[in-house]
C-alpha positions in Angstrom: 0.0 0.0 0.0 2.7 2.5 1.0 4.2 2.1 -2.5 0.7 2.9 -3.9 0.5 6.4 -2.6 3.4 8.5 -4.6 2.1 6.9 -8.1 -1.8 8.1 -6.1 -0.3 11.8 -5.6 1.2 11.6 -9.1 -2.2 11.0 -11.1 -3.9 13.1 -9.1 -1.2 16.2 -9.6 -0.7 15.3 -13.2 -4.7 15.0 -13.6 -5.4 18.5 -11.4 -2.6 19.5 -13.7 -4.5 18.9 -17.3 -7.7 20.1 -15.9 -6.2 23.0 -15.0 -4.3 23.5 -18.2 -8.0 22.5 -20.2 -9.3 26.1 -19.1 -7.0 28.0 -21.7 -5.2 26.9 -25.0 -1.9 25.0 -24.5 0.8 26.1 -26.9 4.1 25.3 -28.1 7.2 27.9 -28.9 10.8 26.3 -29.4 12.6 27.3 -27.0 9.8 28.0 -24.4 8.5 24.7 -24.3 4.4 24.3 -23.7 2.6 26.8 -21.8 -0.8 27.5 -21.7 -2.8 31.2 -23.0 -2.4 31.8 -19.5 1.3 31.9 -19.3 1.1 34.1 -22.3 2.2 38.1 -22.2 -1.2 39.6 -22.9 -1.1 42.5 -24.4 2.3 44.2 -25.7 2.9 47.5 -25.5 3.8 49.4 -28.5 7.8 49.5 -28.0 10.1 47.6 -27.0 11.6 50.1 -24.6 7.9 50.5 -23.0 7.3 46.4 -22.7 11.4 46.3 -21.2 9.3 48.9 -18.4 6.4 46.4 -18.1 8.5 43.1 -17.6 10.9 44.9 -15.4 8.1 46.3 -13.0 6.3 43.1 -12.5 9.2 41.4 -11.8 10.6 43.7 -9.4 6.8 43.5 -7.1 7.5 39.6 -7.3 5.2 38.6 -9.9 7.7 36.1 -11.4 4.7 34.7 -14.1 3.7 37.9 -15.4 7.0 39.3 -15.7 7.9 35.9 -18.1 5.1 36.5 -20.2 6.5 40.1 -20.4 9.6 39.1 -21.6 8.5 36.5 -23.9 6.1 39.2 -25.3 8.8 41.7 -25.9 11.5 38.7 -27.8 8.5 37.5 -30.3 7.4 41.1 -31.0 10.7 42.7 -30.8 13.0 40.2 -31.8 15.8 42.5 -33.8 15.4 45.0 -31.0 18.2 46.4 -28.8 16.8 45.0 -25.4 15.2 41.4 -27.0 18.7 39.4 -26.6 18.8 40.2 -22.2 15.1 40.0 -22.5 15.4 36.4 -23.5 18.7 35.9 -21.0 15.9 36.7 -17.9 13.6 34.4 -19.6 16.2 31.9 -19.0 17.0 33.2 -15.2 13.7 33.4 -14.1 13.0 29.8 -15.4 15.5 28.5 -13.4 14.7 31.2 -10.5 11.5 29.0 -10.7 13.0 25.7 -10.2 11.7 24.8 -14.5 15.1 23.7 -15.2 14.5 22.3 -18.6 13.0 25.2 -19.7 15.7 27.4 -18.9 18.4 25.3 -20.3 16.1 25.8 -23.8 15.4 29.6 -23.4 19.4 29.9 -22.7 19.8 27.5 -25.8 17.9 30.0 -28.1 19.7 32.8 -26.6 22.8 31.3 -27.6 21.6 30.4 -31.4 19.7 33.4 -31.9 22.1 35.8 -30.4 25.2 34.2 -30.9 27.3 37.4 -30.6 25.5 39.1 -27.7 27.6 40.1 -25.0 26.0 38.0 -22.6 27.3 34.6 -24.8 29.5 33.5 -22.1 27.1 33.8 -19.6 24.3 31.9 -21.3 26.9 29.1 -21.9 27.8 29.0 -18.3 23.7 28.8 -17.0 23.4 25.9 -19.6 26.6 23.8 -18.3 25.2 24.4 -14.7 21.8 22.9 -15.6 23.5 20.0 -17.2 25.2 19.0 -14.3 22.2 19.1 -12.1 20.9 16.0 -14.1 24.4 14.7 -14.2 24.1 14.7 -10.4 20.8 13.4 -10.2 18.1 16.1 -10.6 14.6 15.2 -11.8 12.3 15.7 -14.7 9.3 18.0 -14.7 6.1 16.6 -16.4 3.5 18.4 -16.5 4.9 20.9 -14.0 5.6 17.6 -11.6 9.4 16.5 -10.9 9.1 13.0 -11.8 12.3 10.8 -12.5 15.7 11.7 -12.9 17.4 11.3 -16.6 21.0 10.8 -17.0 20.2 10.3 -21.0 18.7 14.4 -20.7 22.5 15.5 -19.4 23.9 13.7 -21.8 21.9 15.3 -24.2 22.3 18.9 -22.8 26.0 18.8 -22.9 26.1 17.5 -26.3 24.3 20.8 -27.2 26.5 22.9 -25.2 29.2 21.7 -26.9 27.3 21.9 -30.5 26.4 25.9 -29.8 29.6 27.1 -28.5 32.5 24.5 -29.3 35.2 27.1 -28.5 33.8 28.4 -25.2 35.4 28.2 -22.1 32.8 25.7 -20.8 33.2 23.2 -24.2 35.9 21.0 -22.5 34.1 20.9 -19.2 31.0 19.8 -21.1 32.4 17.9 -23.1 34.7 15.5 -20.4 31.2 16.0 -18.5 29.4 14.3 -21.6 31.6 11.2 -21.2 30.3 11.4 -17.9 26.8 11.2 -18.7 27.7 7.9 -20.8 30.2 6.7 -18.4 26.9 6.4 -16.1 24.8 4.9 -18.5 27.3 2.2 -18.9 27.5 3.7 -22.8 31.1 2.2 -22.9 32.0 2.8 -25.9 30.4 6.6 -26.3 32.4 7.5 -23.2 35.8 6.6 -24.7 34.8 8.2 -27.5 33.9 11.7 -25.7 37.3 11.5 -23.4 38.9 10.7 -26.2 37.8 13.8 -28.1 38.9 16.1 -25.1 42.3 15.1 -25.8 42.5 15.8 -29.0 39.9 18.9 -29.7 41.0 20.5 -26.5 44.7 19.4 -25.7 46.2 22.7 -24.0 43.3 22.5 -21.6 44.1 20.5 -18.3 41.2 18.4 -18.1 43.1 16.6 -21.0 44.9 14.7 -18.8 41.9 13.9 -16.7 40.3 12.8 -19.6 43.3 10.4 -20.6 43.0 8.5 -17.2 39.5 8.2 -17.9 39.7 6.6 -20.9 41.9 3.7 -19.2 39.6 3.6 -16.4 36.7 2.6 -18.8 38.5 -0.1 -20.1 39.5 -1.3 -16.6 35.7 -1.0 -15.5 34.6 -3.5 -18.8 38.0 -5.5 -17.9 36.3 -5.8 -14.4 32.8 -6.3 -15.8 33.5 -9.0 -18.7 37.1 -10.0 -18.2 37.3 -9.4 -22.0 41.3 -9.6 -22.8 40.8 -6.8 -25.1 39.5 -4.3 -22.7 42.4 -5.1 -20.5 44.8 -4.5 -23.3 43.2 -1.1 -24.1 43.2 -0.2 -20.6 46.9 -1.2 -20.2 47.7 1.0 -23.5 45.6 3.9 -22.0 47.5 4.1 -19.0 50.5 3.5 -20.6 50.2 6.5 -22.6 48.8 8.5 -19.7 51.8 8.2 -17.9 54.5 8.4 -20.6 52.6 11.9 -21.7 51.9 13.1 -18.3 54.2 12.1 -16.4 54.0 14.7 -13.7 50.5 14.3 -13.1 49.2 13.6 -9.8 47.2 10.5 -11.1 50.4 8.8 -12.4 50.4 6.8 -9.2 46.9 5.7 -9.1 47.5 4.9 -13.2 50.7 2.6 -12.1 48.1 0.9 -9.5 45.3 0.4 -11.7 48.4 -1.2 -14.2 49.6 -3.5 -11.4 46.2 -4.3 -11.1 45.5 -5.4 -14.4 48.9 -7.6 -14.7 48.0 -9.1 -11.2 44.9 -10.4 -13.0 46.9 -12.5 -15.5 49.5 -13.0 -13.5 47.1 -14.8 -11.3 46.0 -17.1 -14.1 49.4 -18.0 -15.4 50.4 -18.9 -12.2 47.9 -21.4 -11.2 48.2 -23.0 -15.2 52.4 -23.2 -14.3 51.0 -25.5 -11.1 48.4 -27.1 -13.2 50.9 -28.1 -15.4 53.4 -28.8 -12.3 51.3 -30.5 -11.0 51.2 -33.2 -13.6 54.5 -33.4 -14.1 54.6 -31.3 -17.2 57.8 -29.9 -16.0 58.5 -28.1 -19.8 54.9 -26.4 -19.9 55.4 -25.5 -16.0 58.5 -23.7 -16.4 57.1 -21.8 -20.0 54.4 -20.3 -17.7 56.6 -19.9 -14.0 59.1 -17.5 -16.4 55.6 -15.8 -17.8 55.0 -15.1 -14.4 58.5 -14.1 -13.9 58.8 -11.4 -16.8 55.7 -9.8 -16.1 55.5 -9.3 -12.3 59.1 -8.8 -11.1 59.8 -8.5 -7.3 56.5 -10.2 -6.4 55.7 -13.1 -4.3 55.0 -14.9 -7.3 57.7 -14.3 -9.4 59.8 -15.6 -6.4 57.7 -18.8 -5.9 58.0 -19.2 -9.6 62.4 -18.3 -9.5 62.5 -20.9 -6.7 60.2 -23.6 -8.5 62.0 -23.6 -11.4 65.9 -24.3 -9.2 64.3 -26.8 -7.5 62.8 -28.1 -11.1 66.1 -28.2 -12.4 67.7 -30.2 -9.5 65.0 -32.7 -9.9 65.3 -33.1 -13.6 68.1 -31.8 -14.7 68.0 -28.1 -17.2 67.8 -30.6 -20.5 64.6 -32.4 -19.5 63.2 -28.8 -19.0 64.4 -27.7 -22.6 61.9 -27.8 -25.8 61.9 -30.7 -26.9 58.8 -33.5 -28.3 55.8 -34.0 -25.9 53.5 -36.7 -25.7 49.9 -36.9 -25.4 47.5 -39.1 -23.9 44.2 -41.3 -25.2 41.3 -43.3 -23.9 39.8 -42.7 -20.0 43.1 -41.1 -18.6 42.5 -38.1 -21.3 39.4 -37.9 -21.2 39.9 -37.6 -17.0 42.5 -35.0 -17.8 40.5 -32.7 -20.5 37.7 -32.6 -17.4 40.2 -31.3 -14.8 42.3 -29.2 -17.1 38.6 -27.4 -17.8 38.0 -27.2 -14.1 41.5 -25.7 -13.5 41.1 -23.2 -16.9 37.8 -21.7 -15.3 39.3 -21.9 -11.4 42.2 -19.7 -13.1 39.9 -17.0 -14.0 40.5 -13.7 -12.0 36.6 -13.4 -11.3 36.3 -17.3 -10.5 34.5 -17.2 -6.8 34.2 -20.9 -5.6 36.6 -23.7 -3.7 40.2 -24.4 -5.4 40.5 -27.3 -7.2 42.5 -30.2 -6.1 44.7 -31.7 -8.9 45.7 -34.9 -7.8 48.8 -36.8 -8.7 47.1 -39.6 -10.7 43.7 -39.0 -11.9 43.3 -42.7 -13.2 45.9 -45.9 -13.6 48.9 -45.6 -15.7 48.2 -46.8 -19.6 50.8 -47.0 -22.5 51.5 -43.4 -23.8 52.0 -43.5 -28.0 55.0 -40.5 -29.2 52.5 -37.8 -31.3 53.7 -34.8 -33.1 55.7 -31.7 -30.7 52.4 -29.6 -29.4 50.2 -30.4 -26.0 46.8 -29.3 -24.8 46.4 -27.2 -21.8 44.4 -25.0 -20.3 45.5 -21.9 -22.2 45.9 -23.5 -25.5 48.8 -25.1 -27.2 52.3 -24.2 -25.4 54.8 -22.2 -26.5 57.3 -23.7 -29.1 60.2 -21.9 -28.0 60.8 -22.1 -24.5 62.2 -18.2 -22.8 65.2 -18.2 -21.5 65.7 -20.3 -17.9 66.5 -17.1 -15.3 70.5 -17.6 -14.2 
């Protein structure tokens, strides 16, 4: 029941609303939005300067309405006149004086096509970019005069506009960084690389360059995260690679260098549990291939010296030839087919988002048969292994 009352109090405001509206004409004007004949200026005096005096005096004793319908009055009448251009900026103000946020951002919008060289340009911009970012932040749609739902897709919208209408302003970085934002939010992937990705090169003198660099690898990290798709980890790598080779004196270089470490930490995590895997079952060749992986790409880490001292004890067991490329040999009938099944449970236990108990490999997964000689080339969890085998560390 307690949900049914706010959808109750919306009806019955929208439907008061509409009866309301049903006593006089509704109308439409771009950038004004609907309104009904009661909203409109009434009559207009016969100059501009005299309806400037009208709008100005019933806005000055409070009447907010009458002094809109003033100032509308005077910009359709007057449009080429002196005072229409600030006469259409307080159109705009007193909208948003009003709380009619939407409205505003339009009456601003037509300010800023109509009038593009009005002095008051800059300002209109900047009234625009703040309305955007109250919907970036969360603010809620009007319908029918009723705030009803917030709309990140309207933000996104507004500051594509902004940056449309004045592409050179001071605000046109700022709205557009903010407009990668808006998609970042929407989980727009894609469009949000694409909109950091024109800050830096539209506006690349303009600091929020280098914020928009970082942002571009943190996108990639967040579908990395989301879908553990290799190629948004190697675009994220890239991006933050390139962040910190071209700004290297950036404050965010050391989050950038975390969010790397991150991101190598992943794999290294999976090639580390294939080199036991493969350990494991006395693949000794395919478990050193994998324990130098771990090696090159995580230096100075746990891992890379469990791996270093795995691969000396490896060598006193076997000796450095048996570890050297060389033939392998591949099994048939139950034992493989045994093997394929735990080689899938290890591939999908090596996955940085696995969440579930480790899996036991056990020394022999079923009796010893006769092994047949095959061509060089094994099966693993990661695919075929390496032909040539790196370097054994000294």
């Amino acid at each position: 029941m307690g949900k049914l009352i706010p959808i109750i109090f919306l009806v019955a405001a929208l439907t008061g609303g509409f009866f309301q509206r049903s006593q006089a004409s509704v109308v439409y004007r771009a950038g004004e939005g609907w309104s009904s004949e009661s909203e409109e200026e009434g009559v207009v005096e016969s100059t501009a300067s005299a309806q400037l005096r009208k709008a100005q005096d019933l806005e000055q004793t409070g009447d907010t309405k009458g002094a809109l319908g003033a100032y509308r009055g005077l910009v359709r009448k007057y449009p080429t006149s002196g005072v229409a251009p600030k006469s259409l900026l307080k159109v705009g103000e007193l909208y948003e004086k009003s709380g009619d946020y939407e409205k505003a951002f339009d009456a601003y919008g037509k300010y800023l096509t109509v009038y593009p060289k009005a002095e008051d340009f800059d300002k209109a911009v900047e009234s625009q970019f703040n309305i955007a970012k109250r919907f970036l932040e969360g603010e809620r749609r009007r319908l029918f005069g009723v705030k009803t739902f917030s709309s990140m897709e309207k933000a996104q919208k507004m500051f594509e506009e902004i940056v449309k209408n004045a592409p050179y302003s001071k605000y046109a970085p700022l709205a557009q960084f903010n407009l990668g934002q808006a998609f970042e939010k929407q989980q727009k992937y894609t469009e949000a690389v694409t909109a950091y990705q024109t800050v830096t090169q539209k506006y690349p003198a303009d600091s929020l360059a280098v914020d928009a660099q970082y942002q571009v690898g943190y996108v990639y990290l967040i579908q990395c995260r989301e879908s553990n798709d290799p190629a948004a980890r190697t675009k994220a790598r890239d991006a933050f690679e390139d962040f910190i080779a071209r700004y290297p004196n950036s404050e965010k270089v050391a989050q950038a260098k975390e969010d790397l470490k991150s991101l190598s930490g992943n794999e290294t995590k999976s090639v580390m549990t294939v080199a036991k895997f493969y350990d494991k079952r006395k693949n000794y060749k395919a478990a050193v291939i994998y324990y130098n992986q771990v090696i090159k790409e995580q230096p100075g880490t746990p891992d890379s010296d469990e791996a270093k001292n795995r691969i000396e004890e490896l060598k006193n067991l076997v000796g450095e030839d048996a570890l050297r490329p060389g033939p392998e040999r591949t099994e048939t009938g139950e034992r493989a087919r045994l093997n394929r099944k735990l080689q899938a449970k290890v591939d999908t236990a090596a996955r940085p988002d696995y969440v579930g108990p480790p899996v036991v490999v056990p020394d022999e997964v079923a009796p010893k048969k006769p092994k047949v000689r095959t061509a060089p080339g094994d099966t693993g969890p990661t695919g075929p292994v390496p032909p040539v085998e790196p370097a054994l560390p000294q």
